[in-house]
Structures are given as C-alpha cells and as structure tokens.
C-alpha positions as CSV (number, residue, x, y, z in Angstrom):
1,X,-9.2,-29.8,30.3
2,X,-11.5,-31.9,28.1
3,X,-9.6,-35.3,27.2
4,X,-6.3,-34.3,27.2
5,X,-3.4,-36.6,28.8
6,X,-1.0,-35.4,31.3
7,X,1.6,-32.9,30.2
8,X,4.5,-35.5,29.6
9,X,2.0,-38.2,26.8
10,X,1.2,-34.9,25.8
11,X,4.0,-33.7,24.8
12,X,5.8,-37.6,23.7
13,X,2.4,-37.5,21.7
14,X,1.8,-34.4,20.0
15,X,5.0,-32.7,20.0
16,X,7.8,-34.6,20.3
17,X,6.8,-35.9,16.7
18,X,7.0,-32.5,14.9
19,X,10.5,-31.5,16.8
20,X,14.1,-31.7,14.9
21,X,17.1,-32.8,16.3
22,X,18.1,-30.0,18.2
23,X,15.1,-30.6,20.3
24,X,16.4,-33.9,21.6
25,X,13.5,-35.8,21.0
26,X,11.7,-33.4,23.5
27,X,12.9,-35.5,26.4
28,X,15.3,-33.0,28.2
29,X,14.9,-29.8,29.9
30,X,17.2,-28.0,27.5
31,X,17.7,-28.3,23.5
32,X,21.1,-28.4,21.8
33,X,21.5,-26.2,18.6
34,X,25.3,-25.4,17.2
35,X,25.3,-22.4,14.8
36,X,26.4,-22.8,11.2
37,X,29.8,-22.0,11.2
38,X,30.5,-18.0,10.4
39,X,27.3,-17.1,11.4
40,X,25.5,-15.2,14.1
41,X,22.3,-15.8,16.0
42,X,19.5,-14.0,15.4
43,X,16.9,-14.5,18.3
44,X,12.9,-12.7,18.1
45,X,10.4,-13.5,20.3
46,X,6.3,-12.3,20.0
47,X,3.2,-13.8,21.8
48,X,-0.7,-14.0,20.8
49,X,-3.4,-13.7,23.1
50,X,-7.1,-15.0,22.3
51,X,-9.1,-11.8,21.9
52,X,-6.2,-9.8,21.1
53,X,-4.3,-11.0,18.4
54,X,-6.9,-13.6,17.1
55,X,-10.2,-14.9,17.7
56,X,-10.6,-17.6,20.1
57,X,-13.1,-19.3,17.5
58,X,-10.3,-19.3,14.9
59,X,-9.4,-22.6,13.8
60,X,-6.3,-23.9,15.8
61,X,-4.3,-24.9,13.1
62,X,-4.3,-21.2,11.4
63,X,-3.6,-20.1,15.3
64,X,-0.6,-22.2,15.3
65,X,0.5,-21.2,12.3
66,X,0.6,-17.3,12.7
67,X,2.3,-17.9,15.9
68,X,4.8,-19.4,14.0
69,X,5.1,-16.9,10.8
70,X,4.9,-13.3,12.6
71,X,8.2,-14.4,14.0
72,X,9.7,-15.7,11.1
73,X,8.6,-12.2,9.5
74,X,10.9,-10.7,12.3
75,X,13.9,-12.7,11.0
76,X,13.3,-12.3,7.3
77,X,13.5,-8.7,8.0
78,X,16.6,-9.1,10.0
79,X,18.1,-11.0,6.7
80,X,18.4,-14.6,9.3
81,X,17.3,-18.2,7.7
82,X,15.3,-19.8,10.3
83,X,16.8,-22.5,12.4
84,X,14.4,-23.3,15.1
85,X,12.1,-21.9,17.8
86,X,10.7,-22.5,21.4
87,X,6.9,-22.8,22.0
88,X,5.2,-21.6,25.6
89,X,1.3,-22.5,25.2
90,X,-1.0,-21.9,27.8
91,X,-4.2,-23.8,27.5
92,X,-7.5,-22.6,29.4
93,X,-9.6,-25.1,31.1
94,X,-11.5,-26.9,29.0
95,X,-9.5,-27.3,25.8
96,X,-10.7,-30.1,23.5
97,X,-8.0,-32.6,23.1
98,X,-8.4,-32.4,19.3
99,X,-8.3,-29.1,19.4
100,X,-4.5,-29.3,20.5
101,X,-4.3,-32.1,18.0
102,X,-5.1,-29.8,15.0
103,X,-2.6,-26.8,16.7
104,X,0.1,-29.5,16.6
105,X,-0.8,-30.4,12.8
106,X,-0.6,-26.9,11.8
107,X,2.4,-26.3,13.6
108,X,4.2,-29.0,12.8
109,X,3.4,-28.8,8.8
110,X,4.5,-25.3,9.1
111,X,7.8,-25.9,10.9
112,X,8.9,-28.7,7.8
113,X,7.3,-26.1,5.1
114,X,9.8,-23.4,6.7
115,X,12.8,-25.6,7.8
116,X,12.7,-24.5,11.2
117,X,12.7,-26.9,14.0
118,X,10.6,-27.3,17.2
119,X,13.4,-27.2,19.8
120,X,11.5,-27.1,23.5
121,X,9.3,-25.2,25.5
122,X,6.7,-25.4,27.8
123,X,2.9,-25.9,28.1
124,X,0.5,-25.0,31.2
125,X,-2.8,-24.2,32.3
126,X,-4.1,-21.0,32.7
127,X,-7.6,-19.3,34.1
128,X,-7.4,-17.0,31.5
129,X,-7.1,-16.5,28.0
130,X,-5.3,-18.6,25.6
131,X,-1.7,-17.5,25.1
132,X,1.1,-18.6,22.3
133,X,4.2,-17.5,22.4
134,X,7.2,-18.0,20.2
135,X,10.9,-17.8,20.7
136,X,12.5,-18.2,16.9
137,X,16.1,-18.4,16.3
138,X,17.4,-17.6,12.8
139,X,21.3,-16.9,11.5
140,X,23.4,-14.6,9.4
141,X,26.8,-14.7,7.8
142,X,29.0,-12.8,10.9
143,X,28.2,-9.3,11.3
144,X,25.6,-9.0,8.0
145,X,22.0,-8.7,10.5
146,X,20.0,-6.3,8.5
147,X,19.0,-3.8,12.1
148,X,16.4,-1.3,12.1
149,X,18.9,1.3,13.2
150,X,20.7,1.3,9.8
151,X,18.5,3.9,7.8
152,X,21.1,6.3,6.2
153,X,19.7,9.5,4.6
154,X,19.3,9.3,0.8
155,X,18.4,5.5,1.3
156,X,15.2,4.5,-1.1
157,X,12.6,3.1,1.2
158,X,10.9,-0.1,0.3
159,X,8.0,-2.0,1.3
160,X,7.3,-6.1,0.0
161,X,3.8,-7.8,-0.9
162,X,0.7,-5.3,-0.3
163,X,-0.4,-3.1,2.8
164,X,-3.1,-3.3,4.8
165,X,-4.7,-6.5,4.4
166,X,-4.7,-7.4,6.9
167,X,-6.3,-4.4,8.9
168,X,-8.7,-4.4,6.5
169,X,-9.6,-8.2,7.2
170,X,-10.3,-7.7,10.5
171,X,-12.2,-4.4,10.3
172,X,-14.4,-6.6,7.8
173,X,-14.8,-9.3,10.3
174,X,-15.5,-7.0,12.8
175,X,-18.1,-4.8,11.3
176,X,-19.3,-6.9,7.8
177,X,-22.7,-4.7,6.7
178,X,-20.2,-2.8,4.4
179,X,-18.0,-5.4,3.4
180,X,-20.7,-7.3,2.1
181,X,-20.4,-4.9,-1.0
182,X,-17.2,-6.9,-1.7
183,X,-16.8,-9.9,-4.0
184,X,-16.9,-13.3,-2.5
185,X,-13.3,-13.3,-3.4
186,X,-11.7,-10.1,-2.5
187,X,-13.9,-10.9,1.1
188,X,-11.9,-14.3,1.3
189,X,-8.8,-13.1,0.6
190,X,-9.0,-10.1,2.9
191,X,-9.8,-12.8,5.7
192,X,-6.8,-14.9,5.0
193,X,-4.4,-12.2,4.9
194,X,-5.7,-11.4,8.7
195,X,-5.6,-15.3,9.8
196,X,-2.7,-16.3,7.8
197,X,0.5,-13.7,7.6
198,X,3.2,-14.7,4.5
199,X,6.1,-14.1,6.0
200,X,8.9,-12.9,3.4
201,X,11.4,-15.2,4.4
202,X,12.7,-15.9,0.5
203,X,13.4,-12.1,0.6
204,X,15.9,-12.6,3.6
205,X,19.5,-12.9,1.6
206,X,18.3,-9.8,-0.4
207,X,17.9,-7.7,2.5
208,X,21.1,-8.8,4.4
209,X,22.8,-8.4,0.6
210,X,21.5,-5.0,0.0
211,X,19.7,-3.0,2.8
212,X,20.9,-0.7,5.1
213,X,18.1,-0.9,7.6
214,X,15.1,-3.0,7.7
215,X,12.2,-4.2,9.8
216,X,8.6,-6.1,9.7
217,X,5.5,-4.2,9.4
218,X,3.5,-5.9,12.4
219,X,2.0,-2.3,14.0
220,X,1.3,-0.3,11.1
221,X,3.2,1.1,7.9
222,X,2.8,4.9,9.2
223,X,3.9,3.8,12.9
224,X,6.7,1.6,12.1
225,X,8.3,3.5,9.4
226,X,8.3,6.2,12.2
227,X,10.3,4.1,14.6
228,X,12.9,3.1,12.9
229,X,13.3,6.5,11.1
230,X,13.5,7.7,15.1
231,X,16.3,5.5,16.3
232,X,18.1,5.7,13.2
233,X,18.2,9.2,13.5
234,X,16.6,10.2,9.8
235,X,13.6,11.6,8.5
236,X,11.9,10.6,5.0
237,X,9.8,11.3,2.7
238,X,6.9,8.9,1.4
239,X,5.0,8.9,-1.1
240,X,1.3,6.8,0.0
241,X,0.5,6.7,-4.0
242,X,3.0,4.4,-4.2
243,X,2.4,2.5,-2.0
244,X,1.3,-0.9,-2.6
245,X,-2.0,-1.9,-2.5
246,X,-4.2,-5.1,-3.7
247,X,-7.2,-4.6,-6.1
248,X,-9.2,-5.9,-2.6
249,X,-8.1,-2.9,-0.6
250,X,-8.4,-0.3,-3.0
251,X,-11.7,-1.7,-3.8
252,X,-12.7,-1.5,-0.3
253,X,-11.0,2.2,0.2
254,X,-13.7,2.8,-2.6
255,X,-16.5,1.8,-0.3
256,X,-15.2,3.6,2.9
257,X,-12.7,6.5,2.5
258,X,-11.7,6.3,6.0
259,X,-10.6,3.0,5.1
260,X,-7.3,4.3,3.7
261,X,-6.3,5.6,7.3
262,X,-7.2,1.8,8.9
263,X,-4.7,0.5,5.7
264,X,-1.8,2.8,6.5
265,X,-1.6,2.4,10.1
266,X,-3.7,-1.0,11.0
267,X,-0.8,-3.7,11.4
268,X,-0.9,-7.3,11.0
269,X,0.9,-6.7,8.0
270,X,3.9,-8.8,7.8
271,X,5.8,-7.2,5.2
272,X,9.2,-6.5,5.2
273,X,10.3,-2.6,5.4
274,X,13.8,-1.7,4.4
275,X,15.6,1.3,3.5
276,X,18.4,0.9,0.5
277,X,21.3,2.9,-0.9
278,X,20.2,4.2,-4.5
279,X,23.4,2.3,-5.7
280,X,22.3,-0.8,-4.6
281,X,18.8,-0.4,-5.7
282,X,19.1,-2.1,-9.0
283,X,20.4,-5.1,-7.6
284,X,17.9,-5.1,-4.7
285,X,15.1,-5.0,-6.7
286,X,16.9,-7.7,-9.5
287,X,17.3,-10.0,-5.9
288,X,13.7,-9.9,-5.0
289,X,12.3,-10.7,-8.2
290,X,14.5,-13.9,-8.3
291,X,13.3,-14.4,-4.7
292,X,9.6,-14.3,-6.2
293,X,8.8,-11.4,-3.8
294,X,7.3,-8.5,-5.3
295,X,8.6,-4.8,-3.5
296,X,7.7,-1.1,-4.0
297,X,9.9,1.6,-3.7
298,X,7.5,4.2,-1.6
299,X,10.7,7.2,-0.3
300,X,13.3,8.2,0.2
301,X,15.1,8.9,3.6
302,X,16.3,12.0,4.2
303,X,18.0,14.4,6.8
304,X,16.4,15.3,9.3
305,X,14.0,13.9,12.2
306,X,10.2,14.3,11.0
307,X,8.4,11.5,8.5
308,X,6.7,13.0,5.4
309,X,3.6,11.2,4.3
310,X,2.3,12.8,1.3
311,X,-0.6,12.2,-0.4
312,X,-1.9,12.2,-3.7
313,X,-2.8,15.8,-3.5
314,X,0.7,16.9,-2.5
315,X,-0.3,17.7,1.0
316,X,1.1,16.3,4.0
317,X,-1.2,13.8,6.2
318,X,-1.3,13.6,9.6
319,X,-2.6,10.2,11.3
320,X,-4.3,10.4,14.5
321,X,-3.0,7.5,15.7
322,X,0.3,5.9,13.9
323,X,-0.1,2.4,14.6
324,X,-1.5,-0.7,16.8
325,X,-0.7,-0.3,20.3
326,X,-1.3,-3.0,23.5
327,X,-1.2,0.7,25.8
C-alpha cells in the first residue's frame, strides 16, 4: 500500500478517533455495548464491493458514507435507533494513505451526524477489489421490531421519499448521451441520490408505532414489495401512478420511456416500504410529517398470493426482471 502505517498506528490513528465508548478506545479484540434497558437488538449487516455497488473512482468519503447509511436504512425500516456498528475494510494494494484518511473523515462525521458509534472491526489487504462491510446494531422497545413478515391483508402500502433515483443516477452515469438532455440540476441531483442514500432513520418510531410490516427498498420497488408480500403470505394491489416520483425522474421517463421499468425495479433506493392498518393510517401519516419525512400511500394489501402493479391505463404490468440481483 502507498504510505500507509502498519495496521495497529492505523487504526490508533484514523479510527480509534472516530469510535464511542463502546468501542473501548479500539484497543481490545472485543467492544462492550449494554442495551437500553426494555429494548431489543436489532442487528443488519450489508457489504460494498468496488465495481459493484460503487465506482472505484468515487470519492472515499461518499464510499464510506453509503457503507454506513444502506444499513442504517435497514434499521429505520425495522423501527431500531442506531446504536453502533462494526467496520471490515479490505484495502487493495496500493491504497493512498489519504485516501483512507478521507474514508475515515466521512465515516466518522457520519457516525456523530447519526449517533451511532464505531465499535470494532477489522481491516486487511486483499488482491482484489475493494470491499466495505458493515455490521449495524440498532434497538427497539421489547418486542415492537417493525419485520417484513407482518403484511396483513387490507393493510395500506406505503412508500417514503421518491423512487428510483437512484437507478436512474447510475444508468445516467453509465450511459450519459441522453442524460445530457437533463438540467444541470436534476443531472446533479440524480448523481447524488446514487452516491449518497438518505436513510429514513427520523421515520423509525413511526413505523415501530404504526406499521404492520416494513422493509427498505435496496433491490427494487417491484422486487421487494414482492418479497415481503411472499413471506407474509399476502398479495396486493399497487397502484404505480401513485407512486412517488421527483420532477428529475419523471423528467427523464419523458426522454426514455423505458426509463419507467429501470425506476420501478432498479434499487439503490433506500426508502422505507411499509404496509399499515387503514385505522392507523391517519396517525401514520400525522407521525411522518412531524418526522419531516414525506410518504405515499401506493396499495393496498390484499388476500391472496400474486402482486398487482397497475398502471395508468388500468392494465396490469409485468416486469421482466423484478429487481437487482448479485445471481
């Protein structure tokens, strides 16, 4: 690696800095956390590979910080506050040392911005790609997680922030003749949404208070919706009119119709999904608007075991392909 000190200064150096008190000054093999009294543990875990999941050009502080938020998008979904999390890093050959420098900064600025602590983990060298992955521990009151299984038929489906974004981002990046046809601004936002997910971790209580069922949108609206639907048992009906879109995406569905099937099933959303009984609708909706995140009701779950998307034709769509998938 280029300039960077052995593992233990790097570490005392870089991370040790950023950790909380649970992490024991990052001098032990092991952290020490004590749950909040009456709660349970809520433990998520996703990695990021260069290439796959971000560019290896991206700057390592955004890197560091998506690493950070698509897990705390897994607990805000479950209803959990954050408490801490565990970083593995492995760094190619050849990593700058200020490269690592700015991946700390980010990290560590994110961590204090979200109050949850760097508690451990572990960083090596590998031959291959770069690799981040995240262990993040939130809690609940006892008993009150928010699980994807909980979708009960006659539930109103809901959806926060806007859908497909990120997808679209990335497909921008990726091919950019068209998007050039795009304002400077709708361009720029379109590229953070892919480098930088907002995790809805303000709309946690409301979904622990409220929701039957609930998960993040990381693979794909269509795909996901479909998942937890499956293991809960229910089908639904949806409604893609409604759902929510910025002015950047519909703009761009303007420019490239087949846009709208990359924005329904793309991923790299981070939005919180959630399925709530019609009596507790009111005050679900009431809760998010304090919470200052904006939601859409899109369904409604129903008997049965298939997924209705319908579109603004009345017909049913079919999508070739549901989601992102690594197989």
């Amino acid at each position: 690696m280029t300039g960077l000190p052995s593992e233990d200064d790097l570490i005392a150096s870089l991370f040790a800095p950023i950790a909380g008190p649970g992490g024991l000054g990052l001098r032990d093999d092991a952290a020490l956390l004590t749950p909040p009294a009456g709660r349970d543990l809520v433990v998520t875990k996703d990695a990021l590979v260069a290439s796959v999941h971000f560019f290896p050009e991206d700057p390592p502080d955004l890197i560091a910080r998506k690493a950070l938020r698509v897990n705390l998008s897994d607990l805000a979904a479950k209803g959990a506050d954050p408490l801490g999390f565990l970083l593995a890093i492995a760094l190619p050959d050849g990593t700058p040392a200020e490269w690592l420098r700015e991946f700390a900064r980010g990290l560590g600025e994110d961590a204090a911005y979200y109050g949850c602590q760097l508690l451990g983990g572990d960083t090596v060298r590998t031959p291959g790609p770069l690799m981040v992955s995240i262990t993040a521990l939130g809690s609940v009151p006892t008993g009150r997680m928010t699980q994807r299984t909980g979708a009960r038929p006659g539930d109103l489906i809901y959806v926060s922030g806007s859908i497909g974004d990120s997808a679209i981002g990335l497909a921008a990046r990726l091919s950019p003749d068209w998007a050039q046809s795009l304002s400077a601004d709708d361009r720029e936002f379109l590229a953070s949404r892919y480098l930088l997910p907002q995790p809805r971790t303000a709309l946690a209580c409301a979904v622990r208070d409220h929701a039957n069922g609930s998960m993040d949108v990381s693979d794909g609206l269509v795909g996901d919706l479909t998942k937890m639907l499956k293991v809960s048992g229910v089908g639904a009906r949806v409604e893609l009119a409604n759902v929510p879109l910025s002015h950047a995406a519909r703009r761009s569905i303007a420019l490239r119709s087949e846009i709208a099937d990359t924005v329904f099933t793309g991923g790299d959303d981070y939005e919180v999904l959630c399925t709530v009984p019609p009596e507790s609708a009111l005050a679900f909706e009431s809760a998010a608007a304090e919470s200052g995140v904006a939601v859409t009701r899109i369904g409604r779950v129903q008997d049965g075991s298939e997924a209705g998307f319908i579109g603004a034709d009345g017909a049913q769509r079919r999508f070739t392909r549901g989601s992102f998938s690594h197989f």
